[in-house]
C-alpha positions in Angstrom: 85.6 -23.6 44.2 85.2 -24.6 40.4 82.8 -21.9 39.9 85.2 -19.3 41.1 88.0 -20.6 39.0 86.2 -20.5 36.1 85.6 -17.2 36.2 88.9 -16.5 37.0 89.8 -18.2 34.2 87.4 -16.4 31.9 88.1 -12.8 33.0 91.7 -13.9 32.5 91.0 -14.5 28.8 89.3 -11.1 28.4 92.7 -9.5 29.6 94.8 -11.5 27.3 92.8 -10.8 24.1 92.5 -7.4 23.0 89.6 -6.1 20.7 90.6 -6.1 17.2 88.6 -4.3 14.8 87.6 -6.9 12.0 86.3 -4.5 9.2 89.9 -2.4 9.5 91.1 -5.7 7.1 88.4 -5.4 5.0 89.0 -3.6 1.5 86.5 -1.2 1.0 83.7 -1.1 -1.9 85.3 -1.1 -5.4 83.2 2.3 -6.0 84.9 4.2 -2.7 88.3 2.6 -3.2 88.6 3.7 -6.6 91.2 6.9 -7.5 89.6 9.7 -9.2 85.6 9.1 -8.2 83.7 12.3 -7.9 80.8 11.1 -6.8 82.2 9.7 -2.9 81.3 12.5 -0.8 77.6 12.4 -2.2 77.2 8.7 -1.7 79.0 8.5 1.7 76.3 11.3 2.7 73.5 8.8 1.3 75.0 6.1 3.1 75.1 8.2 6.4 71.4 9.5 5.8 70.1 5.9 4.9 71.7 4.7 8.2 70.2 7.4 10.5 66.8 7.4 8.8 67.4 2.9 10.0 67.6 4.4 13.3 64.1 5.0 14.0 62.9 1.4 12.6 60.3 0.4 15.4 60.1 -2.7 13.6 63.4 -4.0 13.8 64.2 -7.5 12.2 65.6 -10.9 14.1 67.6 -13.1 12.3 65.3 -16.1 11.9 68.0 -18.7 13.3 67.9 -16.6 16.4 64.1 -17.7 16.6 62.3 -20.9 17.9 59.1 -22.3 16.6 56.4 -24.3 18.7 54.0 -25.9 18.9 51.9 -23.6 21.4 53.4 -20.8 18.9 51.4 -22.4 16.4 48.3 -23.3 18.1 47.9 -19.5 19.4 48.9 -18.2 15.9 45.8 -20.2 14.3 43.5 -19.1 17.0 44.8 -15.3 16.8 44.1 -15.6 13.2 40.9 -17.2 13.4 39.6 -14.7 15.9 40.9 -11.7 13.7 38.7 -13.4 11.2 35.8 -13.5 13.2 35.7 -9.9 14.6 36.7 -8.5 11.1 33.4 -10.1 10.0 31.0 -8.5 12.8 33.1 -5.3 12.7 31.8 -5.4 8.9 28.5 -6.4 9.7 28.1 -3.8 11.9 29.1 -1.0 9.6 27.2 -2.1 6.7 23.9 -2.1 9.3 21.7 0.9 9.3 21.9 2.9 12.5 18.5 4.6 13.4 17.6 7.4 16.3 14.1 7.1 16.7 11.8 10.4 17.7 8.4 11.4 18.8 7.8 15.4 17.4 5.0 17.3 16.8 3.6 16.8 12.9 5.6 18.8 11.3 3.0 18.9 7.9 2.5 22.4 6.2 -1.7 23.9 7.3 -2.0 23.4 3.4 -1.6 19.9 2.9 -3.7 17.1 1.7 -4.1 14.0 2.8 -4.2 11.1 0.5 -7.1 7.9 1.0 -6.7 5.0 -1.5 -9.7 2.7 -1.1 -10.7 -0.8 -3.1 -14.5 -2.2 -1.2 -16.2 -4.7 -2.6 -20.2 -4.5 -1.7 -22.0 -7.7 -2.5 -25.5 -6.4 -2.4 -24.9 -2.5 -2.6 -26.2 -1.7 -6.4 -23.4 0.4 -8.4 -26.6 2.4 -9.5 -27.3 4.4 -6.5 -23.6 3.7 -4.4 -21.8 7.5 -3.3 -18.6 8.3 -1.9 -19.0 11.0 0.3 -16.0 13.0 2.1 -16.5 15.5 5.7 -14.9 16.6 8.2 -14.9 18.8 10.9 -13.8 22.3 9.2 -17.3 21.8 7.5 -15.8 20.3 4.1 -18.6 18.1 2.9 -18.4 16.8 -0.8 -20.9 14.2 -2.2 -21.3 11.5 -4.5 -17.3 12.0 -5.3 -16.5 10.8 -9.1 -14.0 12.0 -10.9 -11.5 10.0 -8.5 -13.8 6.6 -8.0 -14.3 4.5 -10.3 -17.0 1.7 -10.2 -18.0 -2.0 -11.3 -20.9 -4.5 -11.2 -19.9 -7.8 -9.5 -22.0 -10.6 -8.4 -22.3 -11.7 -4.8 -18.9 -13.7 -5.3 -17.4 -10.5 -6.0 -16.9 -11.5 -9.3 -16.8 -9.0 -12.0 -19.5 -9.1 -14.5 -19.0 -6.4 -17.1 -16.4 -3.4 -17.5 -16.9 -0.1 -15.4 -20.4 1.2 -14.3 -21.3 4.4 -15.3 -18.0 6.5 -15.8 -19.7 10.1 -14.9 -22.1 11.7 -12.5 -26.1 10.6 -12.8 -27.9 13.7 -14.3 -29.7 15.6 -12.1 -33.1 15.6 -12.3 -35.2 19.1 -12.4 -39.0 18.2 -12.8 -40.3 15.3 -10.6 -43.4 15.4 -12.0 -46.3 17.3 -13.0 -47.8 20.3 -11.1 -51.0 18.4 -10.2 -52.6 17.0 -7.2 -53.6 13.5 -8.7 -54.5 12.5 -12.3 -57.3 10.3 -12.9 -56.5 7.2 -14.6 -54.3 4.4 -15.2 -52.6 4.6 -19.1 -49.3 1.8 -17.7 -50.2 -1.6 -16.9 -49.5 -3.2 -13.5 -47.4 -5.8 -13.9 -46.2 -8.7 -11.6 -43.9 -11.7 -11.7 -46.8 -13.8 -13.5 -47.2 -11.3 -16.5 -43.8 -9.6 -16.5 -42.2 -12.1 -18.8 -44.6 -12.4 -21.2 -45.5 -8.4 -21.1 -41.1 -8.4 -21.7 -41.2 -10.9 -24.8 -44.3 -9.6 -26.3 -43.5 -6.0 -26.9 -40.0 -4.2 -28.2 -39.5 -1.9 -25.9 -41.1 -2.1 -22.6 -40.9 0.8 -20.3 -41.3 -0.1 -16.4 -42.1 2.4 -13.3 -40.8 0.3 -10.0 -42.3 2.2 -7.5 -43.3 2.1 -3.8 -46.5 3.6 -2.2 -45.2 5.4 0.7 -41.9 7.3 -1.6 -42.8 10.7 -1.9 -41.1 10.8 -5.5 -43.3 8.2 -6.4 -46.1 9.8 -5.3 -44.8 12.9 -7.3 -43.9 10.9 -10.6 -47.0 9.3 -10.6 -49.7 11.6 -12.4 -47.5 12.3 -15.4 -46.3 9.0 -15.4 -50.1 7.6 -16.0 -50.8 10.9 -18.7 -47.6 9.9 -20.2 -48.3 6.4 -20.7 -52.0 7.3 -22.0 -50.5 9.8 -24.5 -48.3 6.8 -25.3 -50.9 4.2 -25.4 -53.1 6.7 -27.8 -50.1 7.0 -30.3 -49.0 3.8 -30.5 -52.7 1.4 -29.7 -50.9 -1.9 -28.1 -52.6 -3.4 -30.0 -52.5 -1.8 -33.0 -48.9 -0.5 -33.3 -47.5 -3.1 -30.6 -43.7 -1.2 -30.5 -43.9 -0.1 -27.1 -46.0 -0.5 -23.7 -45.3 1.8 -20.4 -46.1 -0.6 -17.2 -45.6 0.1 -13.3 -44.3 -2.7 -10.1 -45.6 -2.2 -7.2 -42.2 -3.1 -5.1 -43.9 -3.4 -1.5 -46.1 -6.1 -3.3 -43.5 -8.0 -6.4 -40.4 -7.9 -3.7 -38.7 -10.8 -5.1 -39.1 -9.2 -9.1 -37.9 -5.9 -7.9 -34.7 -7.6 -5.8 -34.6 -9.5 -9.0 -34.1 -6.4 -11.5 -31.7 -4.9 -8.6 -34.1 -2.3 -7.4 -32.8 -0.6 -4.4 -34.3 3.3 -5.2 -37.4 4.7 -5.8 -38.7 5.1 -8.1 -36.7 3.7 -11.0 -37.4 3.8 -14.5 -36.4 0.8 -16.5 -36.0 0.6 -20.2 -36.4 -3.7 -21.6 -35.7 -4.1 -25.6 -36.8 -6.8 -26.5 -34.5 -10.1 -27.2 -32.0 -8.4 -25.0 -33.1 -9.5 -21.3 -30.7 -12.8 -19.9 -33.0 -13.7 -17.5 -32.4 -17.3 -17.4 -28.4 -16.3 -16.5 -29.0 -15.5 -12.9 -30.9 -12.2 -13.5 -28.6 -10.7 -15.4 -30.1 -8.4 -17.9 -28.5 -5.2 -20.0 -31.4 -3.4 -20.1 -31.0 0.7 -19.1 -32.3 3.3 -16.6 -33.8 6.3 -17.4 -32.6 8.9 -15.6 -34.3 12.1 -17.4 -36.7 14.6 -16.7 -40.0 13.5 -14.5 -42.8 15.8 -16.0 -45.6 14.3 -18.9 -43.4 16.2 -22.0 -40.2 15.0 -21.1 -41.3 11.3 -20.6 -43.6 11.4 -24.0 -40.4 13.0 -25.8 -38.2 10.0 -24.3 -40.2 7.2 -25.6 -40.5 9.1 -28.9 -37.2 8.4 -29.3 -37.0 4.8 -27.9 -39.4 3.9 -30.5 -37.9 6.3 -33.4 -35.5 3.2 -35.0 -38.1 0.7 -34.8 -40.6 -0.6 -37.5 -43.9 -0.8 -37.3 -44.4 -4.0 -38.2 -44.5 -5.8 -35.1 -44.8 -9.2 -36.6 -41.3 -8.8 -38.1 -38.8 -7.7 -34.9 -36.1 -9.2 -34.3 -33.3 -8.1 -31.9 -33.0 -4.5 -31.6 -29.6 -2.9 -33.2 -28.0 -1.3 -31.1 -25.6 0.3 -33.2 -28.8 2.7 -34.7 -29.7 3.5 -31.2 -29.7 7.5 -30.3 -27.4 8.3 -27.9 -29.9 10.0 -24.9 -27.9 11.4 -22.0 -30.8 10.6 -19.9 -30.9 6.6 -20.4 -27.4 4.3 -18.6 -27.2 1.4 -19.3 -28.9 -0.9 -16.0 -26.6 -2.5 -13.3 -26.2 -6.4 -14.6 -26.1 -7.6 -10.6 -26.6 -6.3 -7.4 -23.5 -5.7 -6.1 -20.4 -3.1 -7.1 -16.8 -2.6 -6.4 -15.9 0.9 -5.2 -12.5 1.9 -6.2 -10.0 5.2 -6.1 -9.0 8.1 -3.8 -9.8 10.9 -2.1 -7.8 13.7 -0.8 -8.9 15.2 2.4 -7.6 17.5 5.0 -5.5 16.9 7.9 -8.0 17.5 10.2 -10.8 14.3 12.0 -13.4 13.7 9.2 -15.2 10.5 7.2 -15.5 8.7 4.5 -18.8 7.6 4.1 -20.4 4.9 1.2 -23.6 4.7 0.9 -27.3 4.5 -1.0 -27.6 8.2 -2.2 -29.5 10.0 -4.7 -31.9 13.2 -4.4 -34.6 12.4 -6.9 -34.9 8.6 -5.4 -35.9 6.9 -2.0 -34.7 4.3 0.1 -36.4 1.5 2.0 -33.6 1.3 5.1 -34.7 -2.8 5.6 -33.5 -3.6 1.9 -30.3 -1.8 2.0 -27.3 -3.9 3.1 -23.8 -2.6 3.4 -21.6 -5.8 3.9 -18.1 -5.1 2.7 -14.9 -6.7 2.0 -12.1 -4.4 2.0 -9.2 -5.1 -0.5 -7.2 -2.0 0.5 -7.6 0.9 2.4 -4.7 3.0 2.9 -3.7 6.8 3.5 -0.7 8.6 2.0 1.6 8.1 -1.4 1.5 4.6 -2.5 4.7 3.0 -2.1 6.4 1.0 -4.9 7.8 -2.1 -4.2 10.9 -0.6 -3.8 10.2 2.2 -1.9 8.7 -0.4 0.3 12.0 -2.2 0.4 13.5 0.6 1.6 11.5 1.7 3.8 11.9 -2.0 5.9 15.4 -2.0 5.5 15.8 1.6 7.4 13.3 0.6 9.7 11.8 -2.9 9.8 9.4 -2.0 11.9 7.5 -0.2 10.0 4.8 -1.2 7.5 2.6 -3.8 9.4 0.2 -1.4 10.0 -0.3 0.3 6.8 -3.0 -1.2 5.6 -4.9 -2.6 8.6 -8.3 -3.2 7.2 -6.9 -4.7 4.6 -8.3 -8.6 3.6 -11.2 -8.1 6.5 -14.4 -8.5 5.6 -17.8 -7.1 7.2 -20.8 -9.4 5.7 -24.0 -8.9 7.7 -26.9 -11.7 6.5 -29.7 -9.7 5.8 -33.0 -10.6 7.4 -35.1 -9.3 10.1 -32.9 -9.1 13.1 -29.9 -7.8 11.3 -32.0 -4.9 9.0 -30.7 -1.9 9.6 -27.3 -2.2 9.9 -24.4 0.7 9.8 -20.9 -0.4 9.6 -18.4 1.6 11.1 -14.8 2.0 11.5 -13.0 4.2 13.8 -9.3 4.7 12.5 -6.4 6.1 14.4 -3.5 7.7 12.0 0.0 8.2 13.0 2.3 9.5 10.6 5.9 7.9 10.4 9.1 9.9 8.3 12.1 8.5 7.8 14.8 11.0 6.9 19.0 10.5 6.6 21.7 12.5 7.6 24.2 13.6 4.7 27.3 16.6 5.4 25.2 17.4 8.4 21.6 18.1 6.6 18.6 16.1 6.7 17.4 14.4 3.7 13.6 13.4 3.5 13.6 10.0 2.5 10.2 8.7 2.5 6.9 9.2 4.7 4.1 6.8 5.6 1.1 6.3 7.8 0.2 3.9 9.8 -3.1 3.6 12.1 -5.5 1.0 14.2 -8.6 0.1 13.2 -12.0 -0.6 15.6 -15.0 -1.5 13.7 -18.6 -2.2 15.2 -22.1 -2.8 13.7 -25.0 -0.2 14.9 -28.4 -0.4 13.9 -30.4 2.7 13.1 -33.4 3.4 11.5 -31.9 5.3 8.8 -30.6 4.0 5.3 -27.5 2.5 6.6 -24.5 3.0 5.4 -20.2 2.8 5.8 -18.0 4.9 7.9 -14.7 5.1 8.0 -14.1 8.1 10.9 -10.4 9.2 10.6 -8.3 11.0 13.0 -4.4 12.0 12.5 -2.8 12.1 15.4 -1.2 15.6 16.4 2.2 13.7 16.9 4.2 11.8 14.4 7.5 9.3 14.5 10.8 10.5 12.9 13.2 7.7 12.1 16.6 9.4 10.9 19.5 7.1 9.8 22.8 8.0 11.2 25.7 7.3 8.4 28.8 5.4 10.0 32.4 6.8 8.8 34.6 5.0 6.9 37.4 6.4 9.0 35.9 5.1 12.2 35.4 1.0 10.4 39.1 1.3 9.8 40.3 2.6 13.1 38.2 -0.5 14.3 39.8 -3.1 12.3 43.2 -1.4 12.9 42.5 -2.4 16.6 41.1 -5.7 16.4 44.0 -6.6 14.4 46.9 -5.1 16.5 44.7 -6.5 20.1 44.8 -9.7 19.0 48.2 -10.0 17.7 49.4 -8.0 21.4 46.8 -10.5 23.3 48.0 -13.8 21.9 51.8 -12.8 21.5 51.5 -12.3 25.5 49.6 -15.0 26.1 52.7 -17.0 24.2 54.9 -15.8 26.5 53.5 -16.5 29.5 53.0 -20.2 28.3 56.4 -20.3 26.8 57.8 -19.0 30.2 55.9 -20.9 32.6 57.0 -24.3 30.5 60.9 -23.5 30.6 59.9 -22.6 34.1 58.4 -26.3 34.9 61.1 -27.9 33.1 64.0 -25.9 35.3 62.0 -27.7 38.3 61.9 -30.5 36.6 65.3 -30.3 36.2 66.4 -29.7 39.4 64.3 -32.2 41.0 66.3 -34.6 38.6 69.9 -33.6 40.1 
């Protein structure tokens, strides 16, 4: 009955108090009230357009005493905030990340171009005098003893170096290996060994040495004019008479160790010793040059002519040789101070299956297959454009993948001891090339970033019983990888973070209200419980 009165007793009041329009007692603005203004239709109509265009407010403001803070507000309001943080940060994460499609196509390389090899082998026992670069492949290319693109150096069997580069052109060629004669009767050199070789080195200024081996057919050919050349020689200047020069001969089948000592590895080889200027006691090094001229008696008399041409007769009074009054004979290099060499440069080859071989070569000398050895240690072996460090960076960051396999041989060595068993030994490598491009996408074209290649290496040891030598068989593969970076929009990142921003707020300010709700709701029960 008291609610019912009540209500009765507040519809009651409604009748009784009429509406009374509060802003009719107002006075109006000073500017509108105001006789004789001009300007009141135009602001009225700014005033009317003002409040229309506040019409369409979707953001419409509350009083703040008509709001209530709490403490679950507050608690959901530091998490919404610290989640917005949190997926604004991998949002930008993500769009600063390089996006990638990756492809296998068909090599897509023009028939015309080359393929780049860069190559740094170190060969412990493999003399600079007689090492060749050779290139093939299976179109029939075949180009020998490559120089203009290698360069060469004399290390010791630390593969340290001992002296600046080895030879910087091509060996001459030699014409005439010998004299047109069956056999010439007599002996004009001197046979030396390892007993007399010293003292034969010390005694006379310039000492001029034939290491040869019975069974080389270009020893067999040099020998008749080497004999008439050293009697001429002998009969010009008497040993012991004139005592500036002597022409001697080592047998190498017989003096092996003084032969591996002077670094013979081809015969036969013709050594020039000045006296004073041998370092034998400095682990066989020696400076002393190879002659690398013509083969017949006229040549080799004119050659020691000249060897002898800047030296005095007077024997008794030598010292060291000048070198600085030396002619300059194209015929005579300087000899290789150790027996090993470090093979460095490029090649450019075809796109097609071929080899790079290194090995003993030389077509007016031969080779005794059990005293070559090959062993290796690769430094770098690589195909394509070499990449600059920050070409390199770049090419990791668009695809980290890439690069492991770049230079696979690379820091591997191959050392076989040499000795009976192991004579004999070819090295080879079997390489597998894939080629990997990595191109970007700008205003819908495709931008060649960079290329590189990549490939797996097998290696084995084979003996043969030819010189042996090092293979490196190549094969591109018909396919090849295309990385392409796909650029993110800008548009797109903002759109994102528009979302995560207005999700959040929406998730959390719902998730407020359901908690806000469902606690007036538990306190109503707790409420009525109570009464």
């Amino acid at each position: 009955g008291g609610e019912i009165r009540g209500h009765a007793f507040r519809n009651d009041e409604k009748k009784r108090s009429p509406h009374i329009n509060l802003t009719s007692f107002l006075p109006l603005p000073p500017d509108l009230s105001a006789p004789g203004r001009s300007d009141t239709p135009a602001r009225c109509h700014a005033m009317i357009s003002s409040s229309k265009l506040k019409s369409v407010d979707f953001y419409r403001k509350i009083p703040r005493d008509l709001t209530e803070a709490s403490l679950s507000g507050a608690g959901l309001s530091i998490f919404a905030a610290l989640a917005m943080v949190f997926l604004f940060g991998m949002e930008l994460s993500s769009y600063l990340a390089v996006n990638t499609t990756t492809s296998v196509i068909v090599d897509r390389s023009s028939d015309g171009e080359f393929l780049r090899i860069d190559f740094n082998l170190s060969f412990p026992a493999l003399s600079c005098e007689f090492a060749s670069v050779d290139v093939s492949d299976v179109l029939g290319t075949n180009r020998l003893n490559i120089t203009k693109t290698v360069r060469k150096f004399s290390i010791d069997r630390n593969l340290v170096p001992t002296g600046s580069e080895f030879h910087a052109g091509p060996i001459p060629t030699v014409n005439k290996h010998g004299d047109d004669v069956e056999e010439y009767h007599g002996d004009g050199s001197v046979a030396l060994s390892s007993r007399n070789f010293d003292s034969y080195s010390h005694l006379y200024p310039v000492l001029v040495v034939n290491f040869y081996a019975p069974w080389c057919y270009w020893s067999n050919r040099l020998k008749p004019s080497w004999e008439k050349a050293a009697q001429i020689i002998r009969e010009r200047y008497d040993p012991e008479m004139d005592g500036r020069i002597l022409l001697g001969k080592v047998d190498c089948t017989e003096e092996v160790e003084l032969c591996k000592r002077h670094h013979i590895q081809g015969y036969p080889s013709i050594r020039i010793f000045h006296k004073g200027s041998d370092m034998k006691e400095n682990q066989g090094h020696h400076d002393h040059d190879s002659y690398y001229g013509e083969r017949d008696t006229e040549s080799l008399v004119a050659a020691m002519e000249t060897y002898v041409a800047n030296i005095p007769k007077e024997a008794h009074v030598l010292a060291l040789e000048d070198k600085s009054n030396r002619t300059v004979d194209p015929a005579k290099r300087p000899a290789p101070m150790t027996g090993g060499c470090r093979i460095e440069g490029f090649v450019r080859v075809k796109k097609v299956p071929g080899s790079v071989v290194i090995s003993a070569r030389s077509g007016s000398h031969s080779f005794d297959p059990s005293q070559i050895n090959v062993s290796h240690y690769v430094t770098t072996f690589s195909f394509g454009k070499r990449l600059s460090s920050k070409m390199f960076n770049e090419l990791k960051r668009l695809f980290p993948y890439v690069g492991g396999h770049h230079d696979r041989l690379a820091g591997q060595s191959y050392i076989v001891k040499h000795g009976d068993v192991n004579a004999n030994v070819t090295i080879e490598h079997y390489l597998q090339i894939v080629k990997t491009e990595l191109v970007t996408l700008r205003y819908a074209k495709e931008l060649k970033v960079l290329e590189e290649y990549e490939y797996t290496a097998h290696s084995s040891l084979v003996h043969s019983f030819y010189v042996p030598v090092v293979k490196f068989h190549f094969e591109p593969s018909p396919m090849q990888v295309l990385v392409t970076e796909l650029p993110k929009s800008f548009s797109h990142f903002i759109t994102n973070v528009c979302a995560i921003i207005g999700g959040v707020f929406t998730v959390a300010g719902i998730l407020d209200s359901i908690l806000h709700n469902t606690l007036r709701l538990v306190k109503k029960v707790e409420l009525g419980k109570d009464i």
